[in-house]
C-alpha positions as CSV (number, residue, x, y, z in Angstrom):
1,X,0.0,0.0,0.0
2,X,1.3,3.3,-0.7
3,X,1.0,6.0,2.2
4,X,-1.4,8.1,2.8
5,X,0.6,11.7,3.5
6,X,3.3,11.4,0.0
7,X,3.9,15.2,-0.7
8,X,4.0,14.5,-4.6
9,X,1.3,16.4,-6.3
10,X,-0.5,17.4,-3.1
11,X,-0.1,21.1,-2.6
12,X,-1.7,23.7,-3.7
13,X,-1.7,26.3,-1.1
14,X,-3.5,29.7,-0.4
15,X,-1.1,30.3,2.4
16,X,2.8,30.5,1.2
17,X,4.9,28.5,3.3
18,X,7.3,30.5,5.6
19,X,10.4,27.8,4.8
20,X,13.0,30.4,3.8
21,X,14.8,30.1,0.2
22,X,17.4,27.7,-0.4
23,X,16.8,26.6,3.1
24,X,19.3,23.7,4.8
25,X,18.5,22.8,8.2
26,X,21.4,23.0,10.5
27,X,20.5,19.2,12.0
28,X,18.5,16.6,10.3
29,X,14.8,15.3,10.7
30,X,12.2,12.4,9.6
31,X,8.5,12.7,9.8
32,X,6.4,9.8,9.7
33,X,4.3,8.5,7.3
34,X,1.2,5.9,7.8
35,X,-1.0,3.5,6.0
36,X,-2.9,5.0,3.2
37,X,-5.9,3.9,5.1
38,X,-5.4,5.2,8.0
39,X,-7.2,8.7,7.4
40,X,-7.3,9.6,11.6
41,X,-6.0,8.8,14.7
42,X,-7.9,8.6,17.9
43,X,-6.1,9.4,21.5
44,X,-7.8,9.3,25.0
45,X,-5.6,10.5,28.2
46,X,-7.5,8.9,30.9
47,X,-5.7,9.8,34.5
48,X,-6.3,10.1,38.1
49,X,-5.2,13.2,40.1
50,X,-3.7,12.4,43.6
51,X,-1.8,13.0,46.4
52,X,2.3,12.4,46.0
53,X,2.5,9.9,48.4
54,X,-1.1,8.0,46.7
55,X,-0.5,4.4,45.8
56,X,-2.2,4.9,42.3
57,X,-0.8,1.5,40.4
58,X,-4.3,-0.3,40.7
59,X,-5.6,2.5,38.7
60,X,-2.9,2.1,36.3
61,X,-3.1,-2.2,35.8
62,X,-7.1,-1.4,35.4
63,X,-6.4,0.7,32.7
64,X,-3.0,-1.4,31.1
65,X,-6.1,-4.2,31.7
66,X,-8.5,-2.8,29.6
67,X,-6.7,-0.5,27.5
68,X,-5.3,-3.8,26.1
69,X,-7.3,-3.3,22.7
70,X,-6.0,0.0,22.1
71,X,-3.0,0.2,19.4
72,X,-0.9,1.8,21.6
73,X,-0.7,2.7,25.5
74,X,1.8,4.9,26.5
75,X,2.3,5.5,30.5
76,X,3.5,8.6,32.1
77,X,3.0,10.8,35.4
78,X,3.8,14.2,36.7
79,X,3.5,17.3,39.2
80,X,0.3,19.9,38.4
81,X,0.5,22.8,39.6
82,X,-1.8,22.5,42.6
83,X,1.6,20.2,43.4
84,X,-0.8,17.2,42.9
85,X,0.6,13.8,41.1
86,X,-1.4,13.1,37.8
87,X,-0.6,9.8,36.6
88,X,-2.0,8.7,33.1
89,X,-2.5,6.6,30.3
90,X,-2.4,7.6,26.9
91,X,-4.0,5.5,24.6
92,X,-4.0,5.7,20.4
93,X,-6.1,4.0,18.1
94,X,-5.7,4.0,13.8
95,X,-9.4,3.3,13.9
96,X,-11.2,5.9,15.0
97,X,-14.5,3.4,15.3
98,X,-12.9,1.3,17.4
99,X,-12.0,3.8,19.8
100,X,-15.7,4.7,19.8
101,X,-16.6,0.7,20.2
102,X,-13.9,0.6,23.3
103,X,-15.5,3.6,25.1
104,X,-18.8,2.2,24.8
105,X,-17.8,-1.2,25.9
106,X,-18.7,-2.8,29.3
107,X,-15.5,-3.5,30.3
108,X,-14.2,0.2,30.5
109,X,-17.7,0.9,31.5
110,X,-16.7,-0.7,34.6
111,X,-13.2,0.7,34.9
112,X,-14.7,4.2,35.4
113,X,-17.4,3.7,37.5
114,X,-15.3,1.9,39.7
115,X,-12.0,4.9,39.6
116,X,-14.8,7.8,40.0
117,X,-16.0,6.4,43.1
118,X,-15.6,9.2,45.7
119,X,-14.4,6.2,47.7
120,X,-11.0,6.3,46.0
121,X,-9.6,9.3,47.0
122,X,-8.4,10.7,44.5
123,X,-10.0,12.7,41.3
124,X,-10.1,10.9,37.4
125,X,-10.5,12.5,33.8
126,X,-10.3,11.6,30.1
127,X,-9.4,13.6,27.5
128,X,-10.6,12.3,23.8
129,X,-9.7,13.5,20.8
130,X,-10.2,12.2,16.6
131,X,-7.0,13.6,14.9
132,X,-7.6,14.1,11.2
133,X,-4.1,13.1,10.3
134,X,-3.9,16.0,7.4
135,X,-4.6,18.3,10.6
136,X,-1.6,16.8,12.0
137,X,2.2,16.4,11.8
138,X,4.9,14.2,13.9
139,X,8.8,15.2,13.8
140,X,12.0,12.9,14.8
141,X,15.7,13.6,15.4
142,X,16.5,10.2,14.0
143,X,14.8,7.8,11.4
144,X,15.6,4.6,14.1
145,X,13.2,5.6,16.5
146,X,9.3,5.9,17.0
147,X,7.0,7.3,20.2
148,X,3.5,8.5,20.7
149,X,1.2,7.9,17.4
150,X,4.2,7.0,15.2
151,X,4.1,3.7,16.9
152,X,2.1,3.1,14.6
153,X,3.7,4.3,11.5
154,X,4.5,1.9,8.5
155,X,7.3,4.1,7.4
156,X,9.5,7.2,7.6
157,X,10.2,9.8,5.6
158,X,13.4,12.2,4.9
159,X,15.6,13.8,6.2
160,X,13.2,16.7,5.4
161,X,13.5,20.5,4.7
162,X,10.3,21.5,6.6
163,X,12.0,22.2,10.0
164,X,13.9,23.8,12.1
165,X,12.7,27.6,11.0
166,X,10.1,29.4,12.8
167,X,6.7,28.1,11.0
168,X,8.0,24.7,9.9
169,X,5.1,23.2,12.2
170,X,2.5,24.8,10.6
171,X,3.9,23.8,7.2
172,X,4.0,20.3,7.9
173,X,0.4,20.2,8.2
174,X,-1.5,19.6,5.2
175,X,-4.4,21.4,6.3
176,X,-2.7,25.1,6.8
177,X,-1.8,25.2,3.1
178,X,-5.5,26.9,2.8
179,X,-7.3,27.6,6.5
180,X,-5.6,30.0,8.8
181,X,-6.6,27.2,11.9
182,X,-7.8,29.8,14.0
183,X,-9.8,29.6,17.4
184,X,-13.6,29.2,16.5
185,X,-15.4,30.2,19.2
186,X,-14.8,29.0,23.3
187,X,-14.1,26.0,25.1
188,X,-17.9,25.3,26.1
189,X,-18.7,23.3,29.7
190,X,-21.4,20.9,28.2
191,X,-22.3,19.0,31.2
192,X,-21.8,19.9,34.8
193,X,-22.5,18.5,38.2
194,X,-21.6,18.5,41.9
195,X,-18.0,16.7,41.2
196,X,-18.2,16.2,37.5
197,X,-17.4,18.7,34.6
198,X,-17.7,17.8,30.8
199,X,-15.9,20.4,28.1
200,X,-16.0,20.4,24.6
201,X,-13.1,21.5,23.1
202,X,-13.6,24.3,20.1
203,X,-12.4,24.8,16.7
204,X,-9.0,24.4,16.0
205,X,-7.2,23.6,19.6
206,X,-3.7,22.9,19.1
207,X,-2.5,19.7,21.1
208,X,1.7,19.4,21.1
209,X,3.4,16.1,22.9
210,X,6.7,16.7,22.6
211,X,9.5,14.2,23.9
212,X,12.9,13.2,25.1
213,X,14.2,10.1,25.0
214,X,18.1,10.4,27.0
215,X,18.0,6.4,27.6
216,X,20.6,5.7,24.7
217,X,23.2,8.9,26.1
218,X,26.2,8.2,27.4
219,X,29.3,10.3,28.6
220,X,29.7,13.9,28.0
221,X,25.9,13.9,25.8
222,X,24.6,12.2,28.7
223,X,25.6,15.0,30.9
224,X,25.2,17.6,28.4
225,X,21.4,16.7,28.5
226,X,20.9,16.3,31.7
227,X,22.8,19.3,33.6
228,X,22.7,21.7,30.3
229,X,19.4,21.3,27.8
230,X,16.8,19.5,31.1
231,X,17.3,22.5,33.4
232,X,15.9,24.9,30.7
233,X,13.4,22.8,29.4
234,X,11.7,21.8,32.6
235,X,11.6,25.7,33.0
236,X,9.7,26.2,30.3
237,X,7.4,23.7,30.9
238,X,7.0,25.2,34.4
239,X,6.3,28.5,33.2
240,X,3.5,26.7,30.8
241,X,1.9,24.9,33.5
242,X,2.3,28.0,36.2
243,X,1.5,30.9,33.9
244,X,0.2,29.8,30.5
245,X,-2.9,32.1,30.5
246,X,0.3,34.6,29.3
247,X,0.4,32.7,26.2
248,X,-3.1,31.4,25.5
249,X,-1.8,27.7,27.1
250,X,-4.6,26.7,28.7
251,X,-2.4,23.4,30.4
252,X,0.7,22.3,30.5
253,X,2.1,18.6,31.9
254,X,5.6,18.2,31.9
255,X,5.8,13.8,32.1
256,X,8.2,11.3,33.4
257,X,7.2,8.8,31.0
258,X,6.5,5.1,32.8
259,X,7.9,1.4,32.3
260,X,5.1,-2.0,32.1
261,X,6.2,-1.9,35.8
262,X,5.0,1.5,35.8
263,X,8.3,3.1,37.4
264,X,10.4,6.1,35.9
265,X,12.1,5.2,32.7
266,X,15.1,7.3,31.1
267,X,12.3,9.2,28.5
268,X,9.8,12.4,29.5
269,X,7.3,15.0,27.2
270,X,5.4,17.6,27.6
271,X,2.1,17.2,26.7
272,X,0.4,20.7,26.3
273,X,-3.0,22.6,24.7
274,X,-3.1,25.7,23.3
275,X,-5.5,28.0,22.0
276,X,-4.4,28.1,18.7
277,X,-1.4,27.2,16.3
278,X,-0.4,30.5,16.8
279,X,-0.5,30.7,20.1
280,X,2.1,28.0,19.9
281,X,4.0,29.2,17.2
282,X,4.0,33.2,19.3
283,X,5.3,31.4,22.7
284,X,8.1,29.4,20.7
285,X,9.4,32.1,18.0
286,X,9.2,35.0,20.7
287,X,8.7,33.9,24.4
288,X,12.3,33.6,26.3
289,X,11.4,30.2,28.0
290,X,11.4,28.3,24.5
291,X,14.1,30.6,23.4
292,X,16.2,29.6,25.8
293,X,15.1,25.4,25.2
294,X,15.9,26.1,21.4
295,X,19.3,28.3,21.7
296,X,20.7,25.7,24.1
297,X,19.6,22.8,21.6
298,X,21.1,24.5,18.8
299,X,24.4,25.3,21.1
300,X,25.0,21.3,21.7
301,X,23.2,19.0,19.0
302,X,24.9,20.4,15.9
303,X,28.0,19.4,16.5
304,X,27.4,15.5,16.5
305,X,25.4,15.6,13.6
306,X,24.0,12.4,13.0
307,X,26.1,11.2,16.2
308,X,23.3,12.9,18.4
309,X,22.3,10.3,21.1
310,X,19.4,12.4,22.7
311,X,16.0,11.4,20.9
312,X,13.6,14.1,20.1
313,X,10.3,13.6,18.7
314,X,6.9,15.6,18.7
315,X,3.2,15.2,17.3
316,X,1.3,18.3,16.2
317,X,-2.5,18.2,16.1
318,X,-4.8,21.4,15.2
319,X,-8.4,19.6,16.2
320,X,-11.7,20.3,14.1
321,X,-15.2,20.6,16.4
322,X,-17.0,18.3,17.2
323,X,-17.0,15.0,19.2
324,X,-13.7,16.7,21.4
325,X,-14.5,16.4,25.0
326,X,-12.6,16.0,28.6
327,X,-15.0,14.8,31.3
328,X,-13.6,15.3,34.4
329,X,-14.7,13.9,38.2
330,X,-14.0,15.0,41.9
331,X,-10.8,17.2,39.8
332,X,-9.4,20.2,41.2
333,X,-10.6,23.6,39.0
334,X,-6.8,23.6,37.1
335,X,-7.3,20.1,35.6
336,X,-6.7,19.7,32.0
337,X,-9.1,21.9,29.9
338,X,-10.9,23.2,33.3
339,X,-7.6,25.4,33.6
340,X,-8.8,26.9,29.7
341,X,-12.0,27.2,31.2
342,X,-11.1,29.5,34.0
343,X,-8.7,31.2,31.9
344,X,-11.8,32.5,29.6
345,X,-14.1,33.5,32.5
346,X,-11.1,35.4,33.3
347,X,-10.4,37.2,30.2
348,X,-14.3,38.0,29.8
C-alpha cells in the first residue's frame, strides 16, 4: 500500500509556506508516514489526580487491563501545579470506530465507575480526541526511533527540509496550506455537576506532545542533556503549566514517562493545549522560556550531527469541532481543559 501523506502532487496552497529560500537545516529530521488507510487517529488521556504519596498502580493495571485493545498505550505521570501527582494513560487507536466501540464497551464501563467512586480518594478525567491526520504532523531527530502515534507508522520519511525555522510546524500540516486554523469560538462546559465537569473542546485547539528520549546517552551527551538542555526545558514547561494564561496555554504537563512496571524510565514529554497554532508558534518564536530550550539545543546537538544520542520527537494536532471532550470527576478547578475554562471567565 502506498502512504497516505506522499507530498507528490499534493499542494496547492492559499497560504505561502514560511520555509526560507534555499533553506538547509542545521540538523537533520524524519517525519512519519502511515498506512494509506489510515485517514485519523484517535487518542484518550485517561488519569487520576492524587496526592504524592497515593498508591495509584491499581488505577494504572485497570487501565493497562483494559486498555489492552488499544493500538498503543503509553504510560507517564507528573506534578500539576496545585503540586498534585497526575498519573496517566495515553492511549491511540488508527481506527477511530474502534476507539468509539472501546469507550462504549462494558469492560471500561466498569473501569470508570469503579476509579470515580468518591471512595478512591483521588479525582479521574479523560481527555478524547479524533485527529484528522492531514490536521496533524509528527517530527523525529532520527529515522531509528518511534514514540506516541508514530508507533504506529509503517514508514519514515526524509531527512526533510520543513524544519527547524520558525513556522515549519504549521507547514507540515496539510491542512494550513488553505485555512488560517484559527480559534472558532470557546471551550464550552457541556455537562456539569456537583463533582463532574464535561468540556467540549472548540475549533482548531492545538495539542503538542513533545519528547525526550536520554536512555541511549552516554558520557559527556549524557551529561550535556541532563545538567545543560533538562534544566531549561523543565523551566519552560513550568512556566507553561504556572502561567500559561500569558500565552493562551490553557495546560501544561511536563511527564516522566513510565515502564510496564510502571516506574520512571530514562524518556519524559510535555504534553500541552493551546489556543491556537499561533499561540504556539508566538510562545516558541518569541517567548524567552522556548528561546532559551531552542538556543541551548542548537548550542549542543549540531556538532554531532548524526552522532546525536538524545532522541527528540513531537506530534502536532490542530483539532476540528466536534466530538472533542474532557470529562472530568472529583478534579481540582486547574485540571486539564478546566484550567482553559477558568482562563476564559477570566479574560471575559
Amino acid at each position: 500500500m502506498q502512504p497516505n501523506n506522499s507530498r507528490e502532487g499534493r499542494e496547492t496552497r492559499q497560504y505561502p509556506l514560511r520555509m526560507p529560500p534555499g533553506w538547509n537545516p542545521p540538523v537533520p529530521a524524519w517525519v512519519s508516514v502511515f498506512d494509506r488507510n489510515v485517514r485519523s487517529v484517535s487518542m484518550c488521556v485517561i488519569g487520576c489526580q492524587h496526592q504524592p504519596d497515593s498508591d495509584v498502580s491499581g488505577f494504572l493495571r485497570d487501565l493497562k487491563t483494559v486498555g489492552a485493545g488499544a493500538d498503543i498505550a503509553d504510560f507517564a505521570t507528573c506534578t500539576d501545579r496545585d503540586g498534585l501527582h497526575q498519573s496517566v494513560g495515553i492511549l491511540y487507536w488508527c481506527d477511530p470506530i474502534e476507539a468509539a466501540r472501546w469507550l462504549d464497551c462494558d469492560a471500561y464501563e466498569a473501569f470508570w465507575e469503579k476509579h470515580t467512586s468518591p471512595a478512591v480518594g483521588y479525582g479521574v478525567f479523560r481527555e478524547m480526541m479524533n485527529i484528522p491526520l492531514e490536521r496533524s504532523e509528527t517530527l523525529f531527530s532520527g529515522p531509528e526511533h518511534n514514540h506516541g502515534m508514530s508507533q504506529a507508522r509503517t514508514s519514515i520519511e526524509g531527512p526533510v527540509d520543513r524544519h527547524m525555522y520558525w513556522g515549519g510546524m504549521r507547514d507540515r500540516i496539510p491542512y494550513s496550506a488553505n485555512d488560517a486554523l484559527d480559534a472558532g469560538g470557546p471551550l464550552r462546559i457541556v455537562e456539569s455537576g456537583e463533582n463532574r465537569v464535561v468540556v467540549e473542546a472548540h475549533e482548531n485547539l492545538c495539542v503538542i506532545r513533545s519528547g525526550q528520549d536520554w536512555s541511549h546517552t552516554t558520557g559527556v551527551q549524557r551529561e550535556e542533556y541532563l545538567e545543560q538542555i533538562e534544566p531549561v526545558l523543565r523551566a519552560g514547561m513550568d512556566f507553561l503549566r504556572d502561567k500559561g494564561e500569558e500565552v493562551d496555554c490553557y495546560t501544561c504537563r511536563y511527564m516522566r514517562q513510565l515502564d510496564g512496571a510502571f516506574a520512571p524510565d530514562e524518556r519524559s514529554f510535555g504534553l500541552a493545549y493551546f489556543r491556537t497554532m499561533k499561540d504556539l508558534e508566538d510562545w516558541a518564536e518569541h517567548h524567552p522560556t522556548h528561546l532559551a530550550i531552542f538556543n541551548r539545543f542548537l548550542e549542543i546537538a549540531p556538532k554531532y550531527g548524526p552522532g546525536l544520542q538524545l532522541r527528540l520527537w513531537h506530534e502536532v494536532s490542530v483539532l476540528p469541532a466536534g466530538n472533542q471532550l474532557a470529562e472530568y470527576v472529583n478534579c481540582r478547578p486547574g485540571t486539564g481543559l478546566l484550567a482553559g475554562v477558568t482562563m476564559q471567565m477570566n479574560t471575559a
